[in-house]
N, C-alpha and C positions, 0 to 999 in steps of 0.2 A: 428831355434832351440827353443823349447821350456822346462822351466824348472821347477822345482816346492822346493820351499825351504820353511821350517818350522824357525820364529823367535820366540823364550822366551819373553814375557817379562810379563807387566799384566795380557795377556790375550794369551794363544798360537796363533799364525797368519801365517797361511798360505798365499807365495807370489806366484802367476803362473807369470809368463813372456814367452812372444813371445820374440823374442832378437832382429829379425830381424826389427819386427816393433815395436821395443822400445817401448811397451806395458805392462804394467801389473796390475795386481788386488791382492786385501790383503782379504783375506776371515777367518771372525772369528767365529768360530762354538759356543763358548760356549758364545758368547751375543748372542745370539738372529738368530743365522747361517747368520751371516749380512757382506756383499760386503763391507767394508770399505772405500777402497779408491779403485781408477782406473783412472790410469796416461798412457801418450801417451807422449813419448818425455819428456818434460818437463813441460809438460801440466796437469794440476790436474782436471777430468771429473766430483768429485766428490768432495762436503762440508761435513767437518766432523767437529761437534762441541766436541771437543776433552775433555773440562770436562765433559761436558756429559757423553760421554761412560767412562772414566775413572772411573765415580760414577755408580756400582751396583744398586744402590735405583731407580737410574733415569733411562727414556726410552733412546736409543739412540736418538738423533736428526744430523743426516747425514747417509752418503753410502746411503745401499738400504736395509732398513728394510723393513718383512717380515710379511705381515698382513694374517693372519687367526685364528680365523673361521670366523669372521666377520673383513668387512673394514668400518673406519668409527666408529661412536657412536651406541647406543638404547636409545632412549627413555626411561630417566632414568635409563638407564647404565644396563636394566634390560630385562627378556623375558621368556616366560613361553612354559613348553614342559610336558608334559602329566599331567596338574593341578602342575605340582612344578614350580615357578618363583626362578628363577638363575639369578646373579650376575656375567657379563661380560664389560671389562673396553673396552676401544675404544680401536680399531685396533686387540683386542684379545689378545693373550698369546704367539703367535709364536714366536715375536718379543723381547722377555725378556725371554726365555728358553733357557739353554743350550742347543745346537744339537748335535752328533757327525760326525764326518769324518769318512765315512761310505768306497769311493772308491776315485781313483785318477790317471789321466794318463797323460803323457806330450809324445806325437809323431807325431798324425798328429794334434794335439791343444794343450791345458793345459788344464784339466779338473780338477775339486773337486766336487765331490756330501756330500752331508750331509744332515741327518737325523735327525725327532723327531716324538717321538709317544707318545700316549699318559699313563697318569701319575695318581695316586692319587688326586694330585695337579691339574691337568687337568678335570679328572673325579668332581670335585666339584662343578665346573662352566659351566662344557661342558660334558654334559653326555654319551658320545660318545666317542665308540674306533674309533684310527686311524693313519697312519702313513704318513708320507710326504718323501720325498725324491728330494730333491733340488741340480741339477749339475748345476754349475755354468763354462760355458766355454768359453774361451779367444782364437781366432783368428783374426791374426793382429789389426783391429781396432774395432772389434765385439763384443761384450760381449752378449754370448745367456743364460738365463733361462730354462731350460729345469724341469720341476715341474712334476712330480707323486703324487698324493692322492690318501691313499688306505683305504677301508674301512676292517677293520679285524672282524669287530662284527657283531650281529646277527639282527642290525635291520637298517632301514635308516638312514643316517647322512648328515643332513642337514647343508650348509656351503657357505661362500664368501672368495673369496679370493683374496690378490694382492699383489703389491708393493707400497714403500712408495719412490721415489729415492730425495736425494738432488741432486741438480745439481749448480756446481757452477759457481756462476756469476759474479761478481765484479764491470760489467757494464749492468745494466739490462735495461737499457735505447738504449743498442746496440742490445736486443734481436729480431729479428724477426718469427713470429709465421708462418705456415702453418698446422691448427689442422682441424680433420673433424669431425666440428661440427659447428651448425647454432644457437642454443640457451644453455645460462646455468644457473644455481638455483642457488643464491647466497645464503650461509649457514646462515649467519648471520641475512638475510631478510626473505628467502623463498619467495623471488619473483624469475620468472623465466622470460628473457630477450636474444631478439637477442644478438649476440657474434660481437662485432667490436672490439675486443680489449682488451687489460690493460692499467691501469692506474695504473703507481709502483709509484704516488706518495699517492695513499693510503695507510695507514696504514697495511691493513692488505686484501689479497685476499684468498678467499675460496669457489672458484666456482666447481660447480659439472655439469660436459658436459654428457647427456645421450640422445640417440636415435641419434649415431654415424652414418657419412656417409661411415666412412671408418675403416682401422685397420692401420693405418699409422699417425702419427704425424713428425710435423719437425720442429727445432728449428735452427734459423741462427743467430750464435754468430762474429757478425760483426769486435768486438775490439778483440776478441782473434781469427778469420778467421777460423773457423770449423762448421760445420751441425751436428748437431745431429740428429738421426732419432729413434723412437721407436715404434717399430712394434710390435702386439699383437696378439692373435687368435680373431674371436668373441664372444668366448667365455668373453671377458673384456668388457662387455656392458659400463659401465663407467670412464669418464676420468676425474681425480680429478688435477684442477692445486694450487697450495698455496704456495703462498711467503708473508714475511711479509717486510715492509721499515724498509730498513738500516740494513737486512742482506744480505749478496754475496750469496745467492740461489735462487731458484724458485726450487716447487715440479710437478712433471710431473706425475700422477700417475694411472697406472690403475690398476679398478678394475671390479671385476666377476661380484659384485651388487653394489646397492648403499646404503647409510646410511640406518640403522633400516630392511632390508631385512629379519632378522630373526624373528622379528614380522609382518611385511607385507609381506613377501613372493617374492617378487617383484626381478626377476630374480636370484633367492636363487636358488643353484644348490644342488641335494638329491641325494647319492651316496648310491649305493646299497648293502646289504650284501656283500662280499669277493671276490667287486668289488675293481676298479682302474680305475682313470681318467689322462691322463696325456696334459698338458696346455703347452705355448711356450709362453715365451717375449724375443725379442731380441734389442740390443740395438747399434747400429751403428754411426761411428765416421765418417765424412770426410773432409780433408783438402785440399782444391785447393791447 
């Protein structure tokens, strides 16, 4: 059985559940169209810094915030498109706009799509029409992305796109990796180095994995007995991981380009007049 119930309170929140496999997800359209939580049993899949989102000013930092039109920084927060230089913060605007709840189904899944196009507000930074349309759907232990970007206007629009997910961890020292990839760029250095590992008693990790072997990742969370698995199109050329010591997450993330893409170009995807591209992530639970 699946169900779909709407809670009041700071923010409206929509809950889907599976019943059968004691599954479900919190979807809040007007932060940022952002997955908040998503529990399995008694199991919390996801970190949610809870002042954070409660503070409007701030970005959320947990669920699964929603990077577009660029993932990542620019070079000086900046990037120029026909001789004008615009003003774009990291990660974009997707993830700090209200969306709405566009559709919604509970029969053979739970499903919510939600929606945002662009704005005044938008058009300042990003000169570019266009609409997104994001279903987020829950079956037993699945959580799949299903993403539509359309372009409505009259000229190209150039764009990166992904996700940001916390995942929560409590014992990161329990995690085991299975990623495909062989070298990563550390952000902070700009060197790039074969991949053996983490070391979570750094301070702070911010590696960026590109020229992927696969569209598959897997994480094996030993003290709490579950796999996570997250699967992509190839369209997600890059896989961004980042946790910092001494908090219960690690970020898994992929994305369409990598940092600064809108000034390099560097697998930056250009969508056509009163076209539509549509992408898939999904994201899998399993419990021995």
């Amino acid at each position: 059985m699946f169900t779909h119930t709407v809670h009041r309170g700071l923010y409206r929140t929509h809950v889907l559940t599976d019943t059968e496999a004691r599954s479900s997800i919190e979807v809040v359209p007007e932060r940022g169209g952002i997955v908040t939580r998503w529990s399995i049993g008694e199991q919390d899949i996801l970190y949610l810094d809870h002042d954070r989102f409660t503070n409007p000013e701030l970005s959320v930092r947990g669920g699964i915030p929603v990077l577009f039109p660029i993932c990542g920084n620019l070079i000086n927060d900046s990037y120029t498109h026909e001789g004008k230089t615009y003003t774009l913060k990291q990660h974009g605007f997707a993830r700090d706009l209200p969306w709405q709840m566009t559709a919604n189904q509970h029969q053979d899944h739970a499903s919510i799509t939600v929606s945002l196009s662009d704005t005044p507000q938008t058009q300042a930074v990003y000169p570019f029409a266009f609409r997104l349309d994001f279903s987020y759907e829950l079956l037993g232990t699945s959580l799949t992305i299903r993403q539509r970007y359309t372009n409505p206007g009259t000229v190209r629009m150039p764009f990166s796109a992904g996700f940001h997910p916390y995942f929560a961890a409590p014992a990161k020292s329990a995690l085991a990796f299975t990623l495909p990839v062989t070298t990563y760029t550390d952000k902070a250095t700009q060197q790039t180095k074969p991949f053996n590992g983490f070391n979570f008693e750094d301070a702070e990790i911010d590696w960026a994995f590109q020229d992927l072997t696969g569209t598959k990742a897997l994480v094996r969370d030993r003290a709490r007995g579950m796999t996570l698995s997250l699967t992509s199109e190839s369209t997600f050329s890059t896989l961004v991981f980042w946790t910092v010591r001494g908090k219960d997450f690690y970020c898994l993330e992929p994305w369409s380009a990598p940092r600064n893409s809108l000034n390099t170009g560097k697998d930056l995807f250009w969508l056509e007049p009163g076209s539509g591209v549509e992408w898939l992530v999904r994201l899998d639970i399993t419990v021995p």
